[in-house]
Biotite code that builds the C-alpha atoms (Angstrom):
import biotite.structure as struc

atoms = struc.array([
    struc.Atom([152.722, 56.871, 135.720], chain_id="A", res_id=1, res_name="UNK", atom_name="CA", element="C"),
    struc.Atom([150.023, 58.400, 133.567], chain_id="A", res_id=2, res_name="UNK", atom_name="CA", element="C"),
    struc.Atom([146.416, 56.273, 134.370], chain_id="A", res_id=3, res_name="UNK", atom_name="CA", element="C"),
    struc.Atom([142.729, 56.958, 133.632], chain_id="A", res_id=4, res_name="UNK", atom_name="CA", element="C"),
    struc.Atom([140.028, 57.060, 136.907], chain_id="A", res_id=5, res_name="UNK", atom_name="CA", element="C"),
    struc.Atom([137.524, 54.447, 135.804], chain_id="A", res_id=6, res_name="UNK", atom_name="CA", element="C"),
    struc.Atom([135.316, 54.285, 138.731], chain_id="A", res_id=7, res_name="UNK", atom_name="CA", element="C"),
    struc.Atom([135.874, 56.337, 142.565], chain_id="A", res_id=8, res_name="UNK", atom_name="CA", element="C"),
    struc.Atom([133.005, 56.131, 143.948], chain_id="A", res_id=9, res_name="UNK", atom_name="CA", element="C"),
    struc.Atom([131.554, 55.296, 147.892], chain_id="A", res_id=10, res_name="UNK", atom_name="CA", element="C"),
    struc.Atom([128.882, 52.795, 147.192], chain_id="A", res_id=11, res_name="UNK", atom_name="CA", element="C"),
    struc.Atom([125.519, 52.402, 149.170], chain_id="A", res_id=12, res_name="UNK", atom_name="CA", element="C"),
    struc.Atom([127.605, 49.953, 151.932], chain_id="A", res_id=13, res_name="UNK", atom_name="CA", element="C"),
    struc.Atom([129.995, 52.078, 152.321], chain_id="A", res_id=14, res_name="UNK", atom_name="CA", element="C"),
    struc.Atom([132.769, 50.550, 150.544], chain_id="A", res_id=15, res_name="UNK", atom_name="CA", element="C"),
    struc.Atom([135.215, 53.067, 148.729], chain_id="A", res_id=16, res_name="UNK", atom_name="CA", element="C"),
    struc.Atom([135.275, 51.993, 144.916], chain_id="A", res_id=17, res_name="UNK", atom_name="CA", element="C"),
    struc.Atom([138.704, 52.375, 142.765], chain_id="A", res_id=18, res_name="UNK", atom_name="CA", element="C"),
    struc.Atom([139.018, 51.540, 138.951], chain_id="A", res_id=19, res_name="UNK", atom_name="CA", element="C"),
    struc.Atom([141.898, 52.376, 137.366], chain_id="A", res_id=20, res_name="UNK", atom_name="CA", element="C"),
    struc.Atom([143.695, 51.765, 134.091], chain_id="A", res_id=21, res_name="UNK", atom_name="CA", element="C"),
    struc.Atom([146.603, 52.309, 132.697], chain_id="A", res_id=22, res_name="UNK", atom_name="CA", element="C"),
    struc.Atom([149.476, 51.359, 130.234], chain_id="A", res_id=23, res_name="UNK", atom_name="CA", element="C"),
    struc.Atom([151.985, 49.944, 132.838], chain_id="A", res_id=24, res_name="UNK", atom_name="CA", element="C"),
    struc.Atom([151.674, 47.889, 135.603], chain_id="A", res_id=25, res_name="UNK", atom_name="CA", element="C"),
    struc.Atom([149.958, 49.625, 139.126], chain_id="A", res_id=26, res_name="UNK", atom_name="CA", element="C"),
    struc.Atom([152.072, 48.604, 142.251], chain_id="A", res_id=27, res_name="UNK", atom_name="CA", element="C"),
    struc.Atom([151.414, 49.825, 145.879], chain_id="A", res_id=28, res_name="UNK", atom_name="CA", element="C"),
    struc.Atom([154.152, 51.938, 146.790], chain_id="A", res_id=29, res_name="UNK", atom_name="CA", element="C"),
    struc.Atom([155.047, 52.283, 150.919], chain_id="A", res_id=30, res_name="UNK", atom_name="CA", element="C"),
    struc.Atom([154.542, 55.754, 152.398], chain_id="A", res_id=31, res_name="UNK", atom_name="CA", element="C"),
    struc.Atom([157.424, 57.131, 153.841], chain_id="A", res_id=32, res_name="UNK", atom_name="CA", element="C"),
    struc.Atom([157.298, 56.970, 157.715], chain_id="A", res_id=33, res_name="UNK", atom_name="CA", element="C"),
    struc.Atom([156.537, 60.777, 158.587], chain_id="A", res_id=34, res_name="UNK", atom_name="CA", element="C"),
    struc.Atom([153.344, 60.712, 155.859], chain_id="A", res_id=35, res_name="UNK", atom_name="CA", element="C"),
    struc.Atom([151.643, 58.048, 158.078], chain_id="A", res_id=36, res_name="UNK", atom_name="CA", element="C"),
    struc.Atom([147.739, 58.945, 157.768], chain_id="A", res_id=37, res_name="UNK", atom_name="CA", element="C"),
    struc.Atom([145.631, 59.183, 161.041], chain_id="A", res_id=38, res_name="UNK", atom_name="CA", element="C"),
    struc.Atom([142.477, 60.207, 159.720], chain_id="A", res_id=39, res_name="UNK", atom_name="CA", element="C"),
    struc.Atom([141.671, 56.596, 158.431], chain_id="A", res_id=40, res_name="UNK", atom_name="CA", element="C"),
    struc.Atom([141.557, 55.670, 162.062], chain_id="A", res_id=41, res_name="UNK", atom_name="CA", element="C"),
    struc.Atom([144.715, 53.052, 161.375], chain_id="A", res_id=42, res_name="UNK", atom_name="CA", element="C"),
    struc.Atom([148.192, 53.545, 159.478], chain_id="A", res_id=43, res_name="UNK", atom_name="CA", element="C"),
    struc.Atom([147.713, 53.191, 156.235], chain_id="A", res_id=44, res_name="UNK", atom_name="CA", element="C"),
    struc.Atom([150.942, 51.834, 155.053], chain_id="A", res_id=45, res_name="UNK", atom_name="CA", element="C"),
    struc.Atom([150.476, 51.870, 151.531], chain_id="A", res_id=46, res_name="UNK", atom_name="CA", element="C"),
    struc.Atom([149.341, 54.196, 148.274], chain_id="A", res_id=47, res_name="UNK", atom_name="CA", element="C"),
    struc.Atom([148.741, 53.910, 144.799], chain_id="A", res_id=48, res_name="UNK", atom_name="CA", element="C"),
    struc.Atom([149.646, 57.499, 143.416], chain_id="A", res_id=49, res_name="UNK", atom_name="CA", element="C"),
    struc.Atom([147.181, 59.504, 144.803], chain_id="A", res_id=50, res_name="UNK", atom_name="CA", element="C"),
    struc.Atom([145.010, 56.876, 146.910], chain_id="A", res_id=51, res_name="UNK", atom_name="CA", element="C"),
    struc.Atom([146.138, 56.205, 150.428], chain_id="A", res_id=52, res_name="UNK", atom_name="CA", element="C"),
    struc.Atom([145.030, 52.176, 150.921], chain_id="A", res_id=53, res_name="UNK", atom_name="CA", element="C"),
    struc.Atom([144.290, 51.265, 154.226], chain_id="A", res_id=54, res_name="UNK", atom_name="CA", element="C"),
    struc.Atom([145.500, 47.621, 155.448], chain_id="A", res_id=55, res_name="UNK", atom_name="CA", element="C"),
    struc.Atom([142.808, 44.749, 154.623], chain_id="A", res_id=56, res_name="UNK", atom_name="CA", element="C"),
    struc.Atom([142.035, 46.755, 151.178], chain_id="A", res_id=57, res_name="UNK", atom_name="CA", element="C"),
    struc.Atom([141.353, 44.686, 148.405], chain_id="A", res_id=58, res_name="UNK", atom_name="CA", element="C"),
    struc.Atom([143.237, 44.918, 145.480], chain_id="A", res_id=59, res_name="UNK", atom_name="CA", element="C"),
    struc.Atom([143.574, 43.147, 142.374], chain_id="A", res_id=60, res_name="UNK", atom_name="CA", element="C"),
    struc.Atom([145.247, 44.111, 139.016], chain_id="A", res_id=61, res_name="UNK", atom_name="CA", element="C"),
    struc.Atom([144.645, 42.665, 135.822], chain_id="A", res_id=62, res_name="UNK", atom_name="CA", element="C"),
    struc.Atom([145.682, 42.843, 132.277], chain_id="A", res_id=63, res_name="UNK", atom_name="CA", element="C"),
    struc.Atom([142.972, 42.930, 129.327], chain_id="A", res_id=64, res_name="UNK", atom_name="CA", element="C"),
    struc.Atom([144.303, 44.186, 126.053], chain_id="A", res_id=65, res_name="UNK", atom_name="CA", element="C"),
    struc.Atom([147.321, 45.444, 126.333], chain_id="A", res_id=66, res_name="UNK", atom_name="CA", element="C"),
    struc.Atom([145.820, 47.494, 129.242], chain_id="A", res_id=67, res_name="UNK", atom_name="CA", element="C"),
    struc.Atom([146.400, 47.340, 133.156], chain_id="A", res_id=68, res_name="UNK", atom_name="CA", element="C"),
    struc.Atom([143.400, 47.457, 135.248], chain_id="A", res_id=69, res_name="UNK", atom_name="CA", element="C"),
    struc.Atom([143.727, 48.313, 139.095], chain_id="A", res_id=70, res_name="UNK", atom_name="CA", element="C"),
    struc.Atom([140.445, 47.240, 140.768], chain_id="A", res_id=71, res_name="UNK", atom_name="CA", element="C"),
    struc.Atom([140.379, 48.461, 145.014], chain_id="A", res_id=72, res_name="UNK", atom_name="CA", element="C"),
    struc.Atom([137.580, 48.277, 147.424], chain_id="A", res_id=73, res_name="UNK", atom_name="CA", element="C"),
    struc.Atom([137.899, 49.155, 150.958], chain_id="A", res_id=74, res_name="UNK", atom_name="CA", element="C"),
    struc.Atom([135.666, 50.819, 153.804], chain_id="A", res_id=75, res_name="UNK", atom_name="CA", element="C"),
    struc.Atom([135.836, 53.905, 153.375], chain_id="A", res_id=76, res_name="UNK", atom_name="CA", element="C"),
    struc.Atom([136.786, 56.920, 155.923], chain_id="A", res_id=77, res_name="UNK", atom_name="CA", element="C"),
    struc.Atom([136.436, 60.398, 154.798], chain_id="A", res_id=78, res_name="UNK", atom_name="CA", element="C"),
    struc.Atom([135.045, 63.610, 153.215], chain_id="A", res_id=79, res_name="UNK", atom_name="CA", element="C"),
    struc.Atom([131.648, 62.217, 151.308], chain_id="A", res_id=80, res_name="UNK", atom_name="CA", element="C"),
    struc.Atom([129.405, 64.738, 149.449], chain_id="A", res_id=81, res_name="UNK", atom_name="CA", element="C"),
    struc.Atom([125.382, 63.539, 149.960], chain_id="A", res_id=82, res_name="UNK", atom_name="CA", element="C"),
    struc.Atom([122.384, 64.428, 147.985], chain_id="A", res_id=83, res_name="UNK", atom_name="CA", element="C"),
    struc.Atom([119.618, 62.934, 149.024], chain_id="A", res_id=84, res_name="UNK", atom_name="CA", element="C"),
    struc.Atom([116.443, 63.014, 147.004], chain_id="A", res_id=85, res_name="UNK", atom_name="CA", element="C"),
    struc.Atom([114.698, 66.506, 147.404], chain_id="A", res_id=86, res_name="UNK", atom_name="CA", element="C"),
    struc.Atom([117.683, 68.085, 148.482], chain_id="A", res_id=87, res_name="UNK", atom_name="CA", element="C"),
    struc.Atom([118.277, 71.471, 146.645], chain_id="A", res_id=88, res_name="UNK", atom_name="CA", element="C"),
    struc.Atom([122.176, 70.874, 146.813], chain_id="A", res_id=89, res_name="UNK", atom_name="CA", element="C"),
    struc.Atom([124.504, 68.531, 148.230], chain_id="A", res_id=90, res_name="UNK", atom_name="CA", element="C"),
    struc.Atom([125.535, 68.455, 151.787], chain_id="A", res_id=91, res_name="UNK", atom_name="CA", element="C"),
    struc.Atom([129.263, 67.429, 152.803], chain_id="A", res_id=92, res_name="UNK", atom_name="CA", element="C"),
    struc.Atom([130.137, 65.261, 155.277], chain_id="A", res_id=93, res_name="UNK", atom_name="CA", element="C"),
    struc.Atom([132.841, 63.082, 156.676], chain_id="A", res_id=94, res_name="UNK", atom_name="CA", element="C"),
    struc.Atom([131.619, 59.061, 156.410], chain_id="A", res_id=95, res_name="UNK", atom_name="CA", element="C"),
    struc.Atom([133.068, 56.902, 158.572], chain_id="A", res_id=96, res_name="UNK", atom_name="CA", element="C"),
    struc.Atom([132.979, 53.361, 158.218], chain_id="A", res_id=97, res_name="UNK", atom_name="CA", element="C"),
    struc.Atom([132.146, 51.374, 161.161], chain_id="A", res_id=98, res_name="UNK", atom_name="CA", element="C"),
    struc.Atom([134.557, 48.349, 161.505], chain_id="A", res_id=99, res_name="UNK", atom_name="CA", element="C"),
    struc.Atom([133.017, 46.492, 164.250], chain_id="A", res_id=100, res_name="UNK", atom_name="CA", element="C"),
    struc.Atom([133.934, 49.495, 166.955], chain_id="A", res_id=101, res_name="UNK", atom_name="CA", element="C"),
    struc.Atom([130.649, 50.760, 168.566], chain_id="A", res_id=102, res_name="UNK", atom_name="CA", element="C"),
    struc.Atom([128.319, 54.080, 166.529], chain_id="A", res_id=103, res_name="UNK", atom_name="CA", element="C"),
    struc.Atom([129.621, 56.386, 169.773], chain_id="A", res_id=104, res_name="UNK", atom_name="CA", element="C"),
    struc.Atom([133.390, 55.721, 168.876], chain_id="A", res_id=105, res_name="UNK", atom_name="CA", element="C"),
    struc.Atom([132.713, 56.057, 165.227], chain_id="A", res_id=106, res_name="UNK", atom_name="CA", element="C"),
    struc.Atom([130.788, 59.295, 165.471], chain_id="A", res_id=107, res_name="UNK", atom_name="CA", element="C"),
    struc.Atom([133.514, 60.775, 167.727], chain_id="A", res_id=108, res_name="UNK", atom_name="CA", element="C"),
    struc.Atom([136.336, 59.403, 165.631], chain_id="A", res_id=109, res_name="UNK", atom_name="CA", element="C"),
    struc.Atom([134.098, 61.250, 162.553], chain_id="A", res_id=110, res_name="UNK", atom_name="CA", element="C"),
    struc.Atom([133.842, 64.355, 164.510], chain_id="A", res_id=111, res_name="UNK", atom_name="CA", element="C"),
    struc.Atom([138.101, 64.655, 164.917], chain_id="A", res_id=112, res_name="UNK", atom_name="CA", element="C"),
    struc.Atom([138.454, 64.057, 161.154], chain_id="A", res_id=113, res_name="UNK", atom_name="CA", element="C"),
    struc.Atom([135.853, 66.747, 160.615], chain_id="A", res_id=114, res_name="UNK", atom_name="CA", element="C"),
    struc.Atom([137.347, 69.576, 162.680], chain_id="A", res_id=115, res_name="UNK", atom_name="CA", element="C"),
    struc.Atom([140.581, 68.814, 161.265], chain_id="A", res_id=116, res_name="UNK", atom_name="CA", element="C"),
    struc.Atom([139.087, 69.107, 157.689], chain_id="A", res_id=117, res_name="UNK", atom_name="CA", element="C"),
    struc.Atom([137.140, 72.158, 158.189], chain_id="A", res_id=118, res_name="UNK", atom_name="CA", element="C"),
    struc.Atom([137.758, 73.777, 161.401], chain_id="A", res_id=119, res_name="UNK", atom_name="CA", element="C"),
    struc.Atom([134.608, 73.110, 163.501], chain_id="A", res_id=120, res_name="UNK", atom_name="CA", element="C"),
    struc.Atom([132.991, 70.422, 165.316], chain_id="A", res_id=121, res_name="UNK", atom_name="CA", element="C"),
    struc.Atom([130.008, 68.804, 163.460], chain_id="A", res_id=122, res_name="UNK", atom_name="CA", element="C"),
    struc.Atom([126.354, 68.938, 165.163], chain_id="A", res_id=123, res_name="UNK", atom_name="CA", element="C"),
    struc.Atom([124.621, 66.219, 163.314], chain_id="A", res_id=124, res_name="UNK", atom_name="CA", element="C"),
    struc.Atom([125.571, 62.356, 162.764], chain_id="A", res_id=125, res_name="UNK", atom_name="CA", element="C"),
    struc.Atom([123.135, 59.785, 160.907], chain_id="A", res_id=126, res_name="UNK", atom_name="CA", element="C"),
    struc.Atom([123.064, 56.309, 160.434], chain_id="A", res_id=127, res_name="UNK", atom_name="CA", element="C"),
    struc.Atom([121.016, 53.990, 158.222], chain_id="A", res_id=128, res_name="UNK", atom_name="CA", element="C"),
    struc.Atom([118.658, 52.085, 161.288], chain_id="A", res_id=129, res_name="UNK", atom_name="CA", element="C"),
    struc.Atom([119.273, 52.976, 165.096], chain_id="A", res_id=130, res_name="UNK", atom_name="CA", element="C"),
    struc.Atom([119.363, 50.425, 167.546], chain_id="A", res_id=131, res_name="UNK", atom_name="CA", element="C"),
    struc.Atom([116.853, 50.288, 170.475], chain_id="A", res_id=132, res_name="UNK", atom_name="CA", element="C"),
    struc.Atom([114.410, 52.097, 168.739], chain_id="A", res_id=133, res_name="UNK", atom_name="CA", element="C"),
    struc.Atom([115.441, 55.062, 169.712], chain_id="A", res_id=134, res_name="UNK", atom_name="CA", element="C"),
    struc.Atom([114.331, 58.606, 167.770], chain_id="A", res_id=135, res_name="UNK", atom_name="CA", element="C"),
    struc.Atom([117.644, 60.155, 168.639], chain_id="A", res_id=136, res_name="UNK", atom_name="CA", element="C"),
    struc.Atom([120.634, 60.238, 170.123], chain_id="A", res_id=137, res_name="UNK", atom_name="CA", element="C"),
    struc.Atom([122.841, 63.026, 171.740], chain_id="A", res_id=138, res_name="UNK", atom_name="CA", element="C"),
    struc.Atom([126.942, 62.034, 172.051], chain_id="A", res_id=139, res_name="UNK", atom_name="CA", element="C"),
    struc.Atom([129.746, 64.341, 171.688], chain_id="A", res_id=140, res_name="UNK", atom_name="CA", element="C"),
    struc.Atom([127.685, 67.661, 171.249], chain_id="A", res_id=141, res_name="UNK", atom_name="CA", element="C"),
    struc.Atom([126.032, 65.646, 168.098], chain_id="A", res_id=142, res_name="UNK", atom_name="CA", element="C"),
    struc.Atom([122.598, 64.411, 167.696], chain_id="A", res_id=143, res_name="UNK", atom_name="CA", element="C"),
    struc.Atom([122.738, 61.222, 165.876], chain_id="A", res_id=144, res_name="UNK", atom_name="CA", element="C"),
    struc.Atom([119.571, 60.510, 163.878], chain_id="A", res_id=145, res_name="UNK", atom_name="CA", element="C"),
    struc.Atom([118.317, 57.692, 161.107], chain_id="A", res_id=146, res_name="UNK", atom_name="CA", element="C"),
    struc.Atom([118.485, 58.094, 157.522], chain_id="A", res_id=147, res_name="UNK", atom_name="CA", element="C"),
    struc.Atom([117.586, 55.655, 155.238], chain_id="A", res_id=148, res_name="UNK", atom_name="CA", element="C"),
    struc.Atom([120.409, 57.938, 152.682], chain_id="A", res_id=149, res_name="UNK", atom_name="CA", element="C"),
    struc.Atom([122.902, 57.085, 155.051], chain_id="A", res_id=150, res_name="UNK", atom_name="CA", element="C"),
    struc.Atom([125.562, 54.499, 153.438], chain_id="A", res_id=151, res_name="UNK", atom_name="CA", element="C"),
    struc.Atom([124.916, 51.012, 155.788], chain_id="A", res_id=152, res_name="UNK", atom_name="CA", element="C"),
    struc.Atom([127.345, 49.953, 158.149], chain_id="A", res_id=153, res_name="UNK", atom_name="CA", element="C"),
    struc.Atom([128.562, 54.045, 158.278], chain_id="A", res_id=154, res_name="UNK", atom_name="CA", element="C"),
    struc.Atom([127.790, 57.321, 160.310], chain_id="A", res_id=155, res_name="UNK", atom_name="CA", element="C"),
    struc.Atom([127.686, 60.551, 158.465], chain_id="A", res_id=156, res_name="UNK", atom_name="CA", element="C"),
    struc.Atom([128.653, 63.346, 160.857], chain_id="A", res_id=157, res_name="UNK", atom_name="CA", element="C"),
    struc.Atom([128.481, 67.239, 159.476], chain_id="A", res_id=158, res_name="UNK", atom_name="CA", element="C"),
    struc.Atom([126.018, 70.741, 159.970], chain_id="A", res_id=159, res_name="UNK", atom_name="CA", element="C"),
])
């Protein structure tokens, strides 16, 4: 199927952004049972050509003329290129959307995803507000800090 990338983009909550269009209908396609995807922290069961969807995505395809429009949302879980104002360049992290499990398990989930991407455990992790009040703290070999940059709802882990 030849499509156009409209939108991809990790928005400010966290949410994974996917606008697509094309000149035949989209359909999610089920992965074959050996490509089952870990690193979203669940089986994603599903992709649309290139895009692994995790379950609860949401997904919604219309047709405006003559062309099909694949709209998708869902937290997102992976690789996430950040820069902040004042930053010189970007910095790359993995994001990890928090689905109601607690920061520690997030930022350790985060960390495995990272040293599988790029062979080495992380040393940093922020979030948008910590609890407690705290300045910092230290879980995993990470020291989780606040950023207001960080996407809400989401710890960055990376450095």
């Amino acid at each position: 199927m030849e499509w156009v990338e409209i939108e991809n983009q990790v928005d400010e909550s966290g949410l994974r952004r996917v606008h697509l269009m094309a000149n035949t209908s989209f359909g999610l396609r089920p992965l074959p049972p050996n490509a089952k995807n870990t690193h979203l922290g669940e089986d994603a069961d599903e992709w649309i050509d290139r895009y692994l969807v995790p379950s609860g995505a949401q997904i919604a395809v219309t047709k405006e003329n003559g062309a099909f429009h694949l709209h998708g949302s869902w937290p997102y879980r992976g690789v996430l290129d950040v820069q902040p104002e004042g930053w010189p360049q970007f910095k790359r992290f993995v994001c990890w959307a928090l689905k109601g499990e607690r920061v520690s398990k997030g930022m350790t989930d985060a960390a495995v995803y990272y040293a599988q991407t790029f062979a080495r455990w992380p040393e940093r992790a922020f979030v948008r507000e910590m609890v407690d009040g705290k300045l910092f703290v230290e879980h995993d070999g990470m020291i989780l800090v606040e950023a207001d940059w960080a996407p809400r709802g989401c710890v960055l882990v990376g450095g």
